[in-house]
C-alpha positions as CSV (number, residue, x, y, z in Angstrom):
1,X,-66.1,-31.2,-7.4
2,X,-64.4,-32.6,-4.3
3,X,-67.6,-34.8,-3.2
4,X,-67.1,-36.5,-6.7
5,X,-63.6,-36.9,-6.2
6,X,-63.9,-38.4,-3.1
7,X,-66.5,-40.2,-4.2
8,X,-65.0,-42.2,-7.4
9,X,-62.1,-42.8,-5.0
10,X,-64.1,-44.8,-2.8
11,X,-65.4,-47.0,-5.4
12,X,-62.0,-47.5,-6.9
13,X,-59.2,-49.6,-6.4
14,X,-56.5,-46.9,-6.0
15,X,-53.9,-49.6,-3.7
16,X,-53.8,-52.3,-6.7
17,X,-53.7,-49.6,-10.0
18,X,-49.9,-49.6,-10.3
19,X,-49.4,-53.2,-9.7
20,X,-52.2,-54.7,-11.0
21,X,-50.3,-55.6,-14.4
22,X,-47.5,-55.0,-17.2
23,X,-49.1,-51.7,-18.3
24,X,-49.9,-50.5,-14.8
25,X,-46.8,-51.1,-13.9
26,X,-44.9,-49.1,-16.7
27,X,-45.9,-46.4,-15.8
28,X,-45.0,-46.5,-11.7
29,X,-41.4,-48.1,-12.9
30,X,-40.6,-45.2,-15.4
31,X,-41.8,-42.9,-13.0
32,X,-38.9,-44.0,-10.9
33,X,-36.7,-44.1,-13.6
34,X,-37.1,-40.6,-14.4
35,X,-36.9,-39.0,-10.8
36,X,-33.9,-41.1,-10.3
37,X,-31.1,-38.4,-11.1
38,X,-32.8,-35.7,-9.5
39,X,-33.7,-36.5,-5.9
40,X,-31.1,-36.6,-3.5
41,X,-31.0,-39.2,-0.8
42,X,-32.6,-38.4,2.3
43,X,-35.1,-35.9,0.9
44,X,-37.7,-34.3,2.7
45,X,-40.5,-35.5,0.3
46,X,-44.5,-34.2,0.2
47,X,-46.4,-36.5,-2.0
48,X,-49.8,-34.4,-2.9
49,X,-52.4,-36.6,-4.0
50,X,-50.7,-39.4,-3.2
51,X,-53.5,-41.9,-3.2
52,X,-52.9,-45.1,-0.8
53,X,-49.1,-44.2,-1.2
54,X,-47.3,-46.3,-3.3
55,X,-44.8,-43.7,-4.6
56,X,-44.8,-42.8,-0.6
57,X,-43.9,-45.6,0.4
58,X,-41.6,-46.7,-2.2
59,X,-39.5,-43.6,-1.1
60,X,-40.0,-43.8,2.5
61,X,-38.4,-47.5,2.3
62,X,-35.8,-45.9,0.4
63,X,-35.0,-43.5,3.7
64,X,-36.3,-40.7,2.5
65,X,-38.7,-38.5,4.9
66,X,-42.1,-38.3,3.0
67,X,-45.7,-36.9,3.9
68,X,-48.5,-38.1,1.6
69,X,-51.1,-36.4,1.3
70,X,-54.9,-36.6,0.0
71,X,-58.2,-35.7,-0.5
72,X,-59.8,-38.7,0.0
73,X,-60.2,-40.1,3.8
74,X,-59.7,-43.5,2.7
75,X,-56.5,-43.1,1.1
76,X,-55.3,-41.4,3.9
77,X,-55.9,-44.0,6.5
78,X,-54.5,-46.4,4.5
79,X,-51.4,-44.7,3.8
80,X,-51.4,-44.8,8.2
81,X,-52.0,-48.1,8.4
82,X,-48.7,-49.0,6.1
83,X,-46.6,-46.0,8.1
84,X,-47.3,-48.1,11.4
85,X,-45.0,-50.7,10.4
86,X,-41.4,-50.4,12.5
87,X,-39.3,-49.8,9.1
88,X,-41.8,-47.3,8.1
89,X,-43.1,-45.2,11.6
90,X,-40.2,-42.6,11.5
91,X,-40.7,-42.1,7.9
92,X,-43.9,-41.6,6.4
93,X,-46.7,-39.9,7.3
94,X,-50.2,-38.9,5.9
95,X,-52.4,-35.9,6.4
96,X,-55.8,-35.1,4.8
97,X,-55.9,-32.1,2.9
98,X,-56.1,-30.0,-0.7
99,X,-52.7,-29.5,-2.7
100,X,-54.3,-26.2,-3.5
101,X,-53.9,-25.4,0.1
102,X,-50.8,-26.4,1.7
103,X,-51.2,-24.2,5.1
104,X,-50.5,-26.7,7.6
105,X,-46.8,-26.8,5.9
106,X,-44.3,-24.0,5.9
107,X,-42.7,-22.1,3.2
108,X,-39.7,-24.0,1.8
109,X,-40.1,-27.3,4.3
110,X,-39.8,-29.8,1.4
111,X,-36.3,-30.5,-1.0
112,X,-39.1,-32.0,-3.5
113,X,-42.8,-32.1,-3.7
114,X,-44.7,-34.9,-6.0
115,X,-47.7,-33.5,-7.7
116,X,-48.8,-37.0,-9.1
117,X,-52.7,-36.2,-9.2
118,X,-54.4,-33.4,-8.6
119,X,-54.0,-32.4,-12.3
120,X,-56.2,-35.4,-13.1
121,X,-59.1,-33.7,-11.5
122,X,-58.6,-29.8,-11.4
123,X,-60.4,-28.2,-14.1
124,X,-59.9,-24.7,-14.6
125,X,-56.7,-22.8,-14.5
126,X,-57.4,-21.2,-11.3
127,X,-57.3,-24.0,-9.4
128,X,-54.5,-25.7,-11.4
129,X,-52.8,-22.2,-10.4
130,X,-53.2,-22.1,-7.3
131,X,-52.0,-25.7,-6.8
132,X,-48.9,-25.3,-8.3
133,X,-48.3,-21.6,-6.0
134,X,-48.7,-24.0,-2.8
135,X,-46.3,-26.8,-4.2
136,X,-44.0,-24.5,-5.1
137,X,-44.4,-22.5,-1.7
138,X,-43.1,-25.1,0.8
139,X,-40.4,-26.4,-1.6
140,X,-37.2,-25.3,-0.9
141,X,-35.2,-23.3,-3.7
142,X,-33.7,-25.4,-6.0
143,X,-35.9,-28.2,-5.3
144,X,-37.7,-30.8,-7.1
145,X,-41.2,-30.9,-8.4
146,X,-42.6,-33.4,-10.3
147,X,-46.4,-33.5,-11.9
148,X,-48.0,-35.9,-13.8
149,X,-51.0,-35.0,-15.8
150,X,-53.6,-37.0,-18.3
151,X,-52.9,-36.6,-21.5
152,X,-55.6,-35.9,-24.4
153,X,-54.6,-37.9,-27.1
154,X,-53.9,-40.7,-25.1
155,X,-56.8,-40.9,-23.3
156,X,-58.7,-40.4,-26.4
157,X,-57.1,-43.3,-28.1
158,X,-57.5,-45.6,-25.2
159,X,-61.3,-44.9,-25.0
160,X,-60.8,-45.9,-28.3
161,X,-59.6,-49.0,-27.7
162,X,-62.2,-49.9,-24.9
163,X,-65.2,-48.4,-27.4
164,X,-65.4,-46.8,-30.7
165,X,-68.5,-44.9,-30.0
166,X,-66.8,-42.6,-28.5
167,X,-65.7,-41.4,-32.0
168,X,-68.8,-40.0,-32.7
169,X,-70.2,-39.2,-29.0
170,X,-67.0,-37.0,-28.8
171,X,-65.8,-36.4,-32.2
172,X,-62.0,-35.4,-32.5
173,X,-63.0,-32.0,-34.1
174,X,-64.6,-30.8,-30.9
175,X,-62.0,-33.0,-28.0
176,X,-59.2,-30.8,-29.8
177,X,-60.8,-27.6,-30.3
178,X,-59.8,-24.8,-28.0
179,X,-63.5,-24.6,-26.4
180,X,-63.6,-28.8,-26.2
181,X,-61.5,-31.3,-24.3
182,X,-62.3,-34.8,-22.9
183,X,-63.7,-34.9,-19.8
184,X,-64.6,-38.2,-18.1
185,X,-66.3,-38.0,-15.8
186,X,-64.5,-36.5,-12.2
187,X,-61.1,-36.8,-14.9
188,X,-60.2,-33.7,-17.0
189,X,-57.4,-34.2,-20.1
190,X,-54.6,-32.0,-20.7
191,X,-51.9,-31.5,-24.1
192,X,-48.4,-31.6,-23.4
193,X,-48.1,-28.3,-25.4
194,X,-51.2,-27.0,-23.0
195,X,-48.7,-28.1,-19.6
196,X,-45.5,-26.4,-20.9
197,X,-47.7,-23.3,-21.6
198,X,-49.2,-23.2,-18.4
199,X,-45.7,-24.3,-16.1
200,X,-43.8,-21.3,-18.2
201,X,-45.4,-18.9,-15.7
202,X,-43.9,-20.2,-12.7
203,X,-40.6,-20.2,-11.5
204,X,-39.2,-22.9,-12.5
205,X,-36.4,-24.9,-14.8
206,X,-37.7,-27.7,-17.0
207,X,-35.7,-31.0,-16.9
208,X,-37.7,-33.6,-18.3
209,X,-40.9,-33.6,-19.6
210,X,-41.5,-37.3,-20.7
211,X,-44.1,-40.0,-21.7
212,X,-44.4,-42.6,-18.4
213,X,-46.8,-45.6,-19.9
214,X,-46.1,-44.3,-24.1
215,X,-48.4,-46.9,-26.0
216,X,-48.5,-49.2,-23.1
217,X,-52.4,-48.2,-22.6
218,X,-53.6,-48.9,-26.3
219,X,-51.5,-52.3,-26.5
220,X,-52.4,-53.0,-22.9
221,X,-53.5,-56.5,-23.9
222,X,-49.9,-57.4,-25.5
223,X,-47.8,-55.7,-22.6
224,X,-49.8,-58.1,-20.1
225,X,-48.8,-60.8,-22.1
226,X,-45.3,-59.8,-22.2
227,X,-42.9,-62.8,-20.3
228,X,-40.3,-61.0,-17.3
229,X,-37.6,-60.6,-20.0
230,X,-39.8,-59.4,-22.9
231,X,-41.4,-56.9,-20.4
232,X,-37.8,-55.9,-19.3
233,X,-37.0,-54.8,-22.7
234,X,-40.4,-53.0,-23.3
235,X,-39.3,-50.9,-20.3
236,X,-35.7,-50.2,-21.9
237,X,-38.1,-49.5,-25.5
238,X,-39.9,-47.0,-23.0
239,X,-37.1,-45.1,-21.7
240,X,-35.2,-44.7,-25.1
241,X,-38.4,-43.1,-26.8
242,X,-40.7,-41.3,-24.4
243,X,-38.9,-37.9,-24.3
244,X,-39.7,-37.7,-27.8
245,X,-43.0,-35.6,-29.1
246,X,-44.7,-38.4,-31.2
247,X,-44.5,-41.1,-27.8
248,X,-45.6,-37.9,-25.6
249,X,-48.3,-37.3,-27.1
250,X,-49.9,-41.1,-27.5
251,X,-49.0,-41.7,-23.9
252,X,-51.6,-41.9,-21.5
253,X,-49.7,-40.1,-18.9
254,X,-46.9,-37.7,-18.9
255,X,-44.5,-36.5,-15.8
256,X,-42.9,-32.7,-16.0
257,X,-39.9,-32.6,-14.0
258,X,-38.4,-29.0,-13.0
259,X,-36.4,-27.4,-10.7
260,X,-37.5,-24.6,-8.4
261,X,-35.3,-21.5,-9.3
262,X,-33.1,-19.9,-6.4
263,X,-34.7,-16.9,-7.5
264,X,-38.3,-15.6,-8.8
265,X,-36.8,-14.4,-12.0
């Protein structure tokens, strides 16, 4: 599984995806948006799977203390090569490495820990468990954790968009059956109702559990088109609708904020 990882990430442009356009960009910008109220300043932050490190270094510039780390060698160096800059060399740092083990970090080191990948790739509940034991391990209680995930509907609907033959290649009946799914590829799809089932086991508080792109991904074509101002309201459009169910479960990706309880109860 990792050698395919790795291996899609070298052939992909992970530095340009949240820039590239409108609809990339919806989703980094709503990201924000959404951890705004809940990360204090100076935070110790570890970005797991953190790609090239845009949300890294978005936060680091900010003055926040982040680590990001990744699977993939590539990503890593480049995240190096951006920490070497003066405003950046006393506060970011990258390290190669697993979020399902976090052993180079101490128990409770972090006030929030990004998990803004690794549920893209990690397929069975096992390892999805045993990322979410390490992130919440080194973050401190009361802490804030934030993971993003693919959702299935979404996904379906944009392979939709890009080709209808998936309709019958995958029919819907067997994508939403318990024993189906959509998996493309190195990517594996999750429901929002599958996410809250699986984070109720942990010890945790729920405090957002929002839409980051909505229906940005199957009208990608209009939202590139979108002028400053028109694109400025789109975002505003965004925020005032994606905590609700219908926009959660269209969107392409989703974020689960929570809090780490001060206690394992």
């Amino acid at each position: 599984m990792l050698t395919t990882i790795i291996d899609f990430y070298n052939h992909y442009d992970e530095d340009s995806r949240l820039d590239r356009d409108n609809y990339h960009r919806t989703e980094f910008l709503v990201t924000l948006k959404l951890l705004e109220p809940y990360l204090a300043p100076g935070s110790r932050i570890l970005d797991a799977g953190a790609g090239t490190g845009r949300y890294s270094c978005y936060y680091a510039e900010l003055g926040h203390s982040v680590v990001g780390l990744d699977l993939t060698p590539r990503h890593v160096e480049s995240i190096r090569n951006k920490a070497a800059q003066p405003h950046l060399e006393d506060r970011l740092s990258a390290v190669l490495g697993d979020a399902r083990d976090l052993s180079m970090f101490q128990d409770e080191s972090f006030d929030a820990v990004f998990c803004m990948g690794p549920l893209y790739h990690l397929k069975d509940d096992a390892s999805r468990t045993a990322c979410m034991d390490e992130c919440l391990r080194v973050l401190k209680k009361g802490g804030l954790l934030a993971v993003a995930y693919v959702n299935r509907a979404g996904a379906y609907l944009y392979e939709i968009t890009r080709n209808p033959a998936v309709l019958t290649k995958q029919p819907p009946a067997h994508v939403f059956s318990s024993e189906g799914g959509l998996n493309n590829g190195c990517f594996v799809t999750l429901s929002p109702q599958e996410i809250e089932q699986f984070m109720a086991q942990f010890p945790i508080i729920l405090k957002e559990h929002a839409a980051t792109d909505g229906v940005s991904a199957i009208m990608n074509q209009v939202v590139n088109k979108m002028s400053a101002e028109q694109f400025e309201a789109w975002l505003e459009f965004m925020f005032l609708t994606n905590r609700k169910l219908d926009n959660l479960g269209t969107s392409l990706h989703n974020l689960y904020i929570a809090q780490k309880k001060n206690d394992n109860r």
